[in-house]
N, C-alpha and C positions, 0 to 999 in steps of 0.2 A: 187262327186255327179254324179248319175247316170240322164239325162235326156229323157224322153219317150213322141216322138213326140211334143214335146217342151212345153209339158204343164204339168206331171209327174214329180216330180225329190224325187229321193232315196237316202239316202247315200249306200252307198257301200265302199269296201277295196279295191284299188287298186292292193296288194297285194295277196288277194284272185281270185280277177278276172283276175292275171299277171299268175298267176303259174297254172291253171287249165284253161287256153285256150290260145293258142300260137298266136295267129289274137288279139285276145284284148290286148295280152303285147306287140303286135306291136304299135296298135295305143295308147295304154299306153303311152308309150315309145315317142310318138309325132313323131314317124318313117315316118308317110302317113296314109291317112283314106282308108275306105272302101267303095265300093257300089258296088250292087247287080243287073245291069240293068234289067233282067227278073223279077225279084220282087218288085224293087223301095226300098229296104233297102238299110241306109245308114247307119253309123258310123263313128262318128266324136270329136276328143280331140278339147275342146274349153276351152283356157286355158289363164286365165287374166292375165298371167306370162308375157306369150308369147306378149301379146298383150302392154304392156309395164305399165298396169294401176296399178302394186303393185310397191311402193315405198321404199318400209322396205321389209330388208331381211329375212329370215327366213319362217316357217310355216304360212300357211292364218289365218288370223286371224277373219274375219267372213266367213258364208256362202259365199256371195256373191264372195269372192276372192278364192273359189276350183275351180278345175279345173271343167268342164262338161264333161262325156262322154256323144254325145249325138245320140240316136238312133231315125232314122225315117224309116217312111215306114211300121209299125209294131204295132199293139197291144199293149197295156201296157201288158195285161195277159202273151201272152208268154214269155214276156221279164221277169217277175217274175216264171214262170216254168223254163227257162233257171239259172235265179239268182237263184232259189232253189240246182236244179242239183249243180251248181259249188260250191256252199258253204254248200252241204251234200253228194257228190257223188252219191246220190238215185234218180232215177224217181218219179217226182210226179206222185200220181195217181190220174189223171185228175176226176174219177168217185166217187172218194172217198166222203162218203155222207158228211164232212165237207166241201166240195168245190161244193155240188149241187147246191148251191144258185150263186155262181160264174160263172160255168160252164154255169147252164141253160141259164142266160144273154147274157151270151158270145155268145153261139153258136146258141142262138134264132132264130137271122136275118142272119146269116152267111152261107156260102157254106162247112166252116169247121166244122165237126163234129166230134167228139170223137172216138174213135174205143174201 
């Protein structure tokens, strides 16, 4: 499960996100987190393994017992432009009239704009 800003959560393939970005099969992997001081992103494995609260071995067996990756600091939007790239190889295109209604929201109140 993917977490955004701690209130988002996605599933995802850890698999997908290991082999198309070398920093997330890090903290995959429970190697060490991420943070970004000039931007306040973070990334972080939060994982109920680890934390000693599954008792039966094997596969989780609800929700609640996946792992989290979880990202702060950042927009849910771009963290779903980024999830797209990795699991299509293609740039979204941020202007594309299915994503007008997205976009406009987005970048309303914001300093960031589209080019």
């Amino acid at each position: 499960m993917l977490r955004i800003q701690g209130l988002t959560e996605l599933p995802v393939h850890r698999i997908m996100l290991s082999a198309h970005c070398a920093v997330l099969a890090y903290v995959l992997n429970g190697l060490g987190s991420l943070h970004d001081c000039e931007s306040g992103i973070s990334i972080k494995l939060h994982s109920p393994l680890a934390q000693g609260s599954r008792a039966h071995p094997g596969p989780p067996r609800t929700p609640a017992e996946m792992p989290r990756l979880a990202i702060t600091g950042m927009h849910a939007f771009p963290v779903l432009v980024l999830l797209h790239y990795l699991y299509t190889n293609t740039l979204l295109a941020v202007r594309d009239p299915q994503l007008a209604h997205l976009t406009a929201d987005t970048f309303a109140n914001s300093w960031l704009q589209p080019t």
